[in-house]
N, C-alpha and C positions, 0 to 999 in steps of 0.2 A: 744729526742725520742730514745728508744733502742725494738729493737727485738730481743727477747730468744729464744735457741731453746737447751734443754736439751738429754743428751745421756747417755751412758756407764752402764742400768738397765741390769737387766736378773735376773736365778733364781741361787742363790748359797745357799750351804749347811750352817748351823748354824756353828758359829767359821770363817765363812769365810771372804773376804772383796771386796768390789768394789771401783772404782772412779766415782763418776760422775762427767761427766763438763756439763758446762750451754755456748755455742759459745754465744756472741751478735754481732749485728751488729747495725749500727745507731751514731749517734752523739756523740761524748763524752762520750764514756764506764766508762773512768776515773772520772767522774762526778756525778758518781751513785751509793749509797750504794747496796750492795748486798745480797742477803739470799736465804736461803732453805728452803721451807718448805713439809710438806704429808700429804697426807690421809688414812688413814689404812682404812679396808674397816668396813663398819657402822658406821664410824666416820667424827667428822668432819678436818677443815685444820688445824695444827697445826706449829706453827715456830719449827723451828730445829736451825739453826744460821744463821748468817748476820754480816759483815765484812761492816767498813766502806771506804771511797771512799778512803782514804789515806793508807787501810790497817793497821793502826796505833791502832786500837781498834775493840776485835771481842769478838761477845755474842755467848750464848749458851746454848739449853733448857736444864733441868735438863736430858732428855730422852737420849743425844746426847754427855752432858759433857765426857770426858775420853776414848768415841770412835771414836767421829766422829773431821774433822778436816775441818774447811774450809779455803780456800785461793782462791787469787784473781790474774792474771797478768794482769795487762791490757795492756805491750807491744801486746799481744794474743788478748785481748779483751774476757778475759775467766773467769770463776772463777768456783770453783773445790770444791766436798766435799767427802773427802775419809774416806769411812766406814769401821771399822775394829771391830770381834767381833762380828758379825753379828747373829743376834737372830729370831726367829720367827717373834715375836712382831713387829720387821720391816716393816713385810712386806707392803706395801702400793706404793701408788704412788707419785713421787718427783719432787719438783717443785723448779725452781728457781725463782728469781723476781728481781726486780730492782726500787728503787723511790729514788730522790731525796734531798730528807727532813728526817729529824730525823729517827732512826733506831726503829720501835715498833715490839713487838711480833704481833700484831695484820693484819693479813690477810688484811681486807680489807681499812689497811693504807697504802698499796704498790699500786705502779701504771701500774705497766709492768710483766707479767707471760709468762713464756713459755707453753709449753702445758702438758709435764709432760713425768716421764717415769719411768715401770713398775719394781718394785724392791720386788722379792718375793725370800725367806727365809725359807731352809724344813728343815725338821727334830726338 
Protein backbone atom coordinates (compact mmCIF):
# COMPACT_ATOMS: atom_id res chain seq x y z
CA UNK A 1 0.00 0.00 0.00
CA UNK A 2 1.33 3.52 -0.92
CA UNK A 3 -0.08 6.96 -0.41
CA UNK A 4 0.51 9.96 -2.90
CA UNK A 5 0.41 13.15 -2.44
CA UNK A 6 1.71 15.53 -5.43
CA UNK A 7 3.09 19.24 -5.31
CA UNK A 8 5.32 21.94 -6.97
CA UNK A 9 2.02 23.14 -9.64
CA UNK A 10 1.42 26.95 -10.05
CA UNK A 11 0.97 29.16 -13.11
CA UNK A 12 4.20 29.87 -15.27
CA UNK A 13 4.59 31.72 -18.57
CA UNK A 14 5.05 29.64 -21.88
CA UNK A 15 8.97 28.73 -22.35
CA UNK A 16 8.91 28.31 -18.75
CA UNK A 17 9.58 25.12 -16.53
CA UNK A 18 8.38 23.39 -13.16
CA UNK A 19 9.23 20.33 -11.11
CA UNK A 20 6.73 18.33 -9.77
CA UNK A 21 7.37 15.73 -6.97
CA UNK A 22 4.79 13.07 -6.01
CA UNK A 23 6.07 12.46 -1.65
CA UNK A 24 4.72 8.63 -0.89
CA UNK A 25 4.35 7.15 2.14
CA UNK A 26 3.46 3.47 2.81
CA UNK A 27 5.03 0.19 2.33
CA UNK A 28 7.69 -0.55 -0.08
CA UNK A 29 7.95 2.75 -2.27
CA UNK A 30 10.73 0.79 -3.99
CA UNK A 31 8.23 -1.97 -5.10
CA UNK A 32 6.14 0.27 -7.19
CA UNK A 33 6.18 1.38 -10.79
CA UNK A 34 5.49 4.85 -11.07
CA UNK A 35 3.95 7.51 -13.54
CA UNK A 36 2.33 10.81 -14.37
CA UNK A 37 -0.51 11.42 -15.75
CA UNK A 38 -3.37 15.01 -16.67
CA UNK A 39 -6.19 16.19 -17.44
CA UNK A 40 -6.40 19.36 -19.66
CA UNK A 41 -9.67 20.73 -19.08
CA UNK A 42 -12.62 19.05 -21.36
CA UNK A 43 -10.66 16.17 -21.60
CA UNK A 44 -10.02 13.16 -20.54
CA UNK A 45 -6.80 11.41 -18.20
CA UNK A 46 -4.18 10.97 -20.18
CA UNK A 47 -0.41 9.03 -19.43
CA UNK A 48 2.44 11.28 -19.59
CA UNK A 49 5.30 8.76 -18.29
CA UNK A 50 6.01 6.06 -15.87
CA UNK A 51 9.49 4.69 -14.70
CA UNK A 52 9.86 1.29 -13.41
CA UNK A 53 10.46 0.17 -9.99
CA UNK A 54 14.18 -0.54 -10.62
CA UNK A 55 14.39 2.82 -12.65
CA UNK A 56 16.13 0.79 -15.25
CA UNK A 57 13.27 1.34 -17.97
CA UNK A 58 11.18 4.69 -18.58
CA UNK A 59 8.12 5.46 -21.06
CA UNK A 60 6.87 8.26 -22.57
CA UNK A 61 3.69 9.96 -24.22
CA UNK A 62 4.46 11.14 -27.63
CA UNK A 63 3.04 14.86 -25.89
CA UNK A 64 5.95 14.73 -23.13
CA UNK A 65 9.01 13.07 -25.35
CA UNK A 66 11.84 15.87 -25.35
CA UNK A 67 10.45 17.82 -22.59
CA UNK A 68 9.31 16.38 -19.81
CA UNK A 69 11.69 14.08 -17.71
CA UNK A 70 10.75 11.68 -14.98
CA UNK A 71 12.88 10.19 -12.18
CA UNK A 72 12.43 8.38 -9.23
CA UNK A 73 14.52 8.14 -5.56
CA UNK A 74 13.26 6.01 -3.54
CA UNK A 75 16.08 6.60 -0.69
CA UNK A 76 13.25 9.86 -0.62
CA UNK A 77 10.44 7.87 -1.37
CA UNK A 78 9.72 10.35 -4.25
CA UNK A 79 9.58 10.54 -7.70
CA UNK A 80 9.81 13.72 -9.83
CA UNK A 81 8.69 15.10 -13.43
CA UNK A 82 10.40 18.14 -14.52
CA UNK A 83 8.76 20.16 -17.30
CA UNK A 84 10.63 22.33 -19.54
CA UNK A 85 9.41 24.16 -22.49
CA UNK A 86 6.25 24.63 -21.25
CA UNK A 87 3.33 25.61 -23.60
CA UNK A 88 -0.35 26.41 -23.18
CA UNK A 89 -1.61 23.12 -24.19
CA UNK A 90 -0.15 22.02 -20.65
CA UNK A 91 -2.10 23.27 -19.02
CA UNK A 92 -4.19 20.79 -16.92
CA UNK A 93 -4.13 19.01 -13.73
CA UNK A 94 -1.25 16.35 -12.76
CA UNK A 95 -1.27 13.33 -11.24
CA UNK A 96 0.88 10.88 -10.16
CA UNK A 97 0.11 7.09 -9.49
CA UNK A 98 1.76 3.98 -8.37
CA UNK A 99 0.72 0.01 -9.18
CA UNK A 100 2.55 -2.83 -8.83
CA UNK A 101 2.23 -4.81 -11.99
CA UNK A 102 3.11 -4.11 -15.63
CA UNK A 103 3.59 -0.49 -16.72
CA UNK A 104 0.33 0.43 -19.20
CA UNK A 105 -0.70 3.90 -20.67
CA UNK A 106 -4.04 3.13 -19.53
CA UNK A 107 -5.49 5.06 -16.34
CA UNK A 108 -7.52 2.80 -14.85
CA UNK A 109 -4.70 -0.14 -14.79
CA UNK A 110 -3.08 1.95 -11.87
CA UNK A 111 -3.98 1.31 -8.44
CA UNK A 112 -2.88 4.28 -6.08
CA UNK A 113 -3.53 8.24 -7.16
CA UNK A 114 -2.62 11.26 -5.50
CA UNK A 115 -4.98 13.88 -5.74
CA UNK A 116 -3.49 16.02 -8.25
CA UNK A 117 -2.07 19.53 -8.66
CA UNK A 118 -2.82 22.56 -10.73
CA UNK A 119 -0.35 23.26 -13.56
CA UNK A 120 -1.53 26.37 -15.77
CA UNK A 121 0.51 27.93 -18.64
CA UNK A 122 -0.29 31.71 -20.08
CA UNK A 123 0.60 33.35 -22.96
Amino acid sequence: QVQLAESGGGLVQAGGSLRLSCAASGRAFSSYAMGWFRRAPGKERDFLAAITKTAGIIYYADSAKGRFTISRDDAKNRVYLQMNSLKPEDTAVYYCAADTGPITRTPEMWDYWGQGTQVTVSS
